[in-house]
C-alpha positions as CSV (number, residue, x, y, z in Angstrom):
1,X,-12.5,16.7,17.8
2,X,-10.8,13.6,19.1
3,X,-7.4,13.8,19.7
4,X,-4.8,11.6,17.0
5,X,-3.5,8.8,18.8
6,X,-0.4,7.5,17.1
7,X,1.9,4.5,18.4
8,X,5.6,3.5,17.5
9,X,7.5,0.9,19.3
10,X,10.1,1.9,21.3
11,X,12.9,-0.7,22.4
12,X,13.0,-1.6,26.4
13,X,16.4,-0.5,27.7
14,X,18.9,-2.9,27.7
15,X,18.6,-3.9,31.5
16,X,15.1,-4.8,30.3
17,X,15.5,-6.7,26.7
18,X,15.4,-10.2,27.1
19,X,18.5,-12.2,26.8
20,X,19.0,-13.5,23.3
21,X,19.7,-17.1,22.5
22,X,23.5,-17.3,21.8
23,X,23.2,-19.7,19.0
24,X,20.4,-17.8,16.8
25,X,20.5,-14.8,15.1
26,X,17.8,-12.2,15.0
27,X,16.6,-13.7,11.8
28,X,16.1,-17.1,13.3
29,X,13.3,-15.7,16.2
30,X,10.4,-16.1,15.5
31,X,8.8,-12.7,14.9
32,X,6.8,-12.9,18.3
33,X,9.9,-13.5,20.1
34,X,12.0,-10.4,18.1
35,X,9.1,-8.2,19.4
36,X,8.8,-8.6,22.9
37,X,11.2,-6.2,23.8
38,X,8.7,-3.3,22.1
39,X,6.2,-1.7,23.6
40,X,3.2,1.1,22.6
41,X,2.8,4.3,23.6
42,X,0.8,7.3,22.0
43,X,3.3,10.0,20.7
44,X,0.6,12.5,19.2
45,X,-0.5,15.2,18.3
46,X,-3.5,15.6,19.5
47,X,-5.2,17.8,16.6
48,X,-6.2,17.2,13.3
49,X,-8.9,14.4,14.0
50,X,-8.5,10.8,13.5
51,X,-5.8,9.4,11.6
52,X,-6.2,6.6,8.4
53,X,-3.0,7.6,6.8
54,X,1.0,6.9,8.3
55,X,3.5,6.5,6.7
56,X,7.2,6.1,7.6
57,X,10.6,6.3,5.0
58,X,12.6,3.3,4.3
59,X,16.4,4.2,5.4
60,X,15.5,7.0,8.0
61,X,13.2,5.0,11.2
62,X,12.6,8.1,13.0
63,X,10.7,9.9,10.1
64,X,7.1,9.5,9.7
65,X,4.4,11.4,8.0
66,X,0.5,11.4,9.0
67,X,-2.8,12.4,7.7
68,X,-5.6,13.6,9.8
69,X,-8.9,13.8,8.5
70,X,-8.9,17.5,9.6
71,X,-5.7,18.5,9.8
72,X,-3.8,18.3,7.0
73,X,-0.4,16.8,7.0
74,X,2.2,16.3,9.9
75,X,5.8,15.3,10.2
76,X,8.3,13.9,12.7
77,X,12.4,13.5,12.5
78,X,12.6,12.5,15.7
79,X,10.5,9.3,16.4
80,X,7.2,11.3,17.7
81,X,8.9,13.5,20.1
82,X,8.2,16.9,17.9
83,X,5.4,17.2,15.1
84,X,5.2,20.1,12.7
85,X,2.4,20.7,10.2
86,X,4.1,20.7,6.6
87,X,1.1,21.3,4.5
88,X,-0.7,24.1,6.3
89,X,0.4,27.2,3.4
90,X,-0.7,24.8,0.4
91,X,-3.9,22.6,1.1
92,X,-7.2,24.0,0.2
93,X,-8.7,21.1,2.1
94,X,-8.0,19.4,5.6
95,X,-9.1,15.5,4.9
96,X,-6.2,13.3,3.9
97,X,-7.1,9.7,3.1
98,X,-3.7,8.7,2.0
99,X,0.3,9.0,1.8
100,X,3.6,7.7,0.5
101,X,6.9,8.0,-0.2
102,X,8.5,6.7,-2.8
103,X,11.0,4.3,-2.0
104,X,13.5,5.4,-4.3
105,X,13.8,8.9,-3.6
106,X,12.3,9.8,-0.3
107,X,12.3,13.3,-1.2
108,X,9.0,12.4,-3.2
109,X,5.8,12.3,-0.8
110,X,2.2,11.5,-2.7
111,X,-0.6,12.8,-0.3
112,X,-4.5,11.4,-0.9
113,X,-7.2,13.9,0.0
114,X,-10.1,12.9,1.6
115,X,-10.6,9.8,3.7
116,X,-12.2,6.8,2.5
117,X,-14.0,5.7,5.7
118,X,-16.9,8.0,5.1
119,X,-18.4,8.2,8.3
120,X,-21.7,10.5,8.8
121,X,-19.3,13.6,9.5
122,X,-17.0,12.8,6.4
123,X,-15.5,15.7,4.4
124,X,-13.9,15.5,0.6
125,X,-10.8,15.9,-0.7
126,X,-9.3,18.0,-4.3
127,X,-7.2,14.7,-5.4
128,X,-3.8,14.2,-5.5
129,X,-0.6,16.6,-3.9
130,X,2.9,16.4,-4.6
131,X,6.2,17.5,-2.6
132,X,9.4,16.9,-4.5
133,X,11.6,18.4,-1.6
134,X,10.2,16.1,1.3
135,X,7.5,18.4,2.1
136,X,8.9,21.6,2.1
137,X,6.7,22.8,-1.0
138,X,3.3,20.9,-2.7
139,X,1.5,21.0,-5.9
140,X,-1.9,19.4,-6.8
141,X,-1.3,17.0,-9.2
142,X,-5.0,17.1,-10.3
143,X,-8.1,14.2,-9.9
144,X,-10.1,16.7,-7.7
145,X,-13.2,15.0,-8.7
146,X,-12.1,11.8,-6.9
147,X,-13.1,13.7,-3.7
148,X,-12.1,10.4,-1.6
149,X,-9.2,8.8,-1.7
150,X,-8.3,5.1,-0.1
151,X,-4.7,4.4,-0.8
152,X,-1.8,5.9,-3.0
153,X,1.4,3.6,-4.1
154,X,4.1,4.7,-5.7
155,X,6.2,2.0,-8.1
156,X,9.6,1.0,-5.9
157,X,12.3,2.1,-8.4
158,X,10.5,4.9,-9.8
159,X,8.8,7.9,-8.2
160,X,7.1,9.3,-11.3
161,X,5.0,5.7,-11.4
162,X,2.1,6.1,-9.1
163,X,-1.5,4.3,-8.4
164,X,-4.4,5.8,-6.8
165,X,-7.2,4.0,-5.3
166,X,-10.1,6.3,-5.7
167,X,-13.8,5.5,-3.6
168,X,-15.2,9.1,-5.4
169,X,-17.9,10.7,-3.9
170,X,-19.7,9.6,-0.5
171,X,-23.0,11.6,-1.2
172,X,-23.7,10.1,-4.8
173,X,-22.2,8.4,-8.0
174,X,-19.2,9.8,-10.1
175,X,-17.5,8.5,-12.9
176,X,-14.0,10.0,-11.0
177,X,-13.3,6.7,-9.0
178,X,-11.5,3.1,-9.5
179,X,-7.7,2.7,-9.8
180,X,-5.9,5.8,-11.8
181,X,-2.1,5.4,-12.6
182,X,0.5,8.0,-13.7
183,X,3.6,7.3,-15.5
184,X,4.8,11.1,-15.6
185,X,5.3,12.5,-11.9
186,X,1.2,13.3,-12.0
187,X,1.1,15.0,-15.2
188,X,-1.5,13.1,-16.9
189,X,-3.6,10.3,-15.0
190,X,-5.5,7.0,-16.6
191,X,-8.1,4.9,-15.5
192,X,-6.5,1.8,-15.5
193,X,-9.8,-0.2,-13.5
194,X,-13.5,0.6,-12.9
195,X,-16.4,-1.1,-12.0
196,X,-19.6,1.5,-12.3
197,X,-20.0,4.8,-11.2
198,X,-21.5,3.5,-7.7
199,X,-18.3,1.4,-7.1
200,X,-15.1,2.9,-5.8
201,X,-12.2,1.5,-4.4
202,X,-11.4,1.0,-1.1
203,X,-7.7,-0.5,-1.2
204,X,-4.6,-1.0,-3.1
205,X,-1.5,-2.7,-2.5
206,X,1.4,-3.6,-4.6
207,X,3.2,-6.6,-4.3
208,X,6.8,-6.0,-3.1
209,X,8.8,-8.6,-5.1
210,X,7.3,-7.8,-8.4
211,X,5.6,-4.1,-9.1
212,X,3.5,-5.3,-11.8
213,X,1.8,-6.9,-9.7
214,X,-0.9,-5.1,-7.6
215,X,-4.3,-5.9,-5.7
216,X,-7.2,-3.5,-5.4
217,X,-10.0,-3.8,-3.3
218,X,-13.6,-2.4,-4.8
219,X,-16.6,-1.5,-2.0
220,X,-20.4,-0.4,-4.0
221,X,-21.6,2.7,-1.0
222,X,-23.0,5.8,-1.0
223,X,-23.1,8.1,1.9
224,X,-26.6,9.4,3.3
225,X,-27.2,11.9,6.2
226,X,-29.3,9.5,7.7
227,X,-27.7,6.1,6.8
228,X,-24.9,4.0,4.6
229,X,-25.8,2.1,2.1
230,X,-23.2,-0.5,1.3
């Protein structure tokens, strides 16, 4: 299993910042020159397999969840110093392709299943969880027969609005793929874009200054033992 490698950047101590022009503020820099004082460095876990989903919360920089592909999904308060596994007692399945929290009410976390870079040793998902108490408790919120799931984004001022971008099944075509939306916390789901049953998608992103506005990326594969067809 290879180990999760995760990164956050992590101010220099203050002997070690470089001096700020007196004249600019931080706004001013470049963004090169506001990030040289940060550096790398792998805060873990090392379990769960590799990672395609991170996420942090907006108001609280030293929370982050992550998704391995085997592991289900982990948690930190602290800024990586201390993981725990939140989703061990409700998964059915290990592979998470996706998370989010919804901006307006981080309380409200969206989790993915099953990881859209199907590599030969891939492994499905059963659709779309919910925690409503920050990850204390979860509740599959249905499209199980998505099986693989790219990307999950939740509508800025409302955290019952939410998009999945469903790839559907690596092995063979599914009508279960394309962009589904929800305008009821998960309740009920819609297809709101497909291309054909051998087409999933592989991205979505919302823009961030107007959330009618999104972009979805489409990839045509199917998963073989022996090869990828793409």
């Amino acid at each position: 299993m290879i180990g999760i490698l995760l990164a956050t950047l992590l101010a220099l101590p203050a002997s070690e910042t470089p001096a700020k022009t007196p004249s600019a503020t931080p706004a001013d820099r470049p963004l090169s020159a506001r990030m040289e004082g940060l550096a790398f460095r792998s805060v873990g876990p090392y379990r769960g397999g590799r990672v395609v989903a991170v996420t942090g919360v907006v108001g609280k920089p030293l929370t982050y969840y992550f998704g391995g592909t085997g592991g289900g999904v982990f948690r930190t308060t602290d800024g990586g110093q201390a993981w725990e596994p939140v989703t061990d007692k409700f998964f059915k399945t290990g592979s998470v392709g996706a998370i989010a929290v919804a901006e307006s009410d981080p309380n409200v976390i969206w989790v993915g299943m099953g990881e859209a870079c199907i590599r030969g040793n891939t492994s499905h998902g059963d659709g779309v969880w919910k925690s409503t108490d920050a990850g204390r408790t979860w509740k599959n919120m249905g499209l199980q027969a998505t099986q693989q799931i790219s990307a999950v984004v939740v509508h800025p001022k409302n955290p019952d609005v939410a998009w999945v971008a469903a790839l559907g099944h690596a092995w063979g075509p599914n009508a279960e793929r394309g962009i589904f939306k929800t305008t009821d916390g998960g309740a009920t789901w819609r297809k709101v874009l497909f291309v054909d049953d051998r087409t999933g998608a592989s991205d979505l992103s919302i823009d961030p200054s107007n959330p009618r506005i999104l972009y979805a990326g489409f990839w045509q594969v199917i998963r073989k033992p022996w090869t990828l067809e793409s």
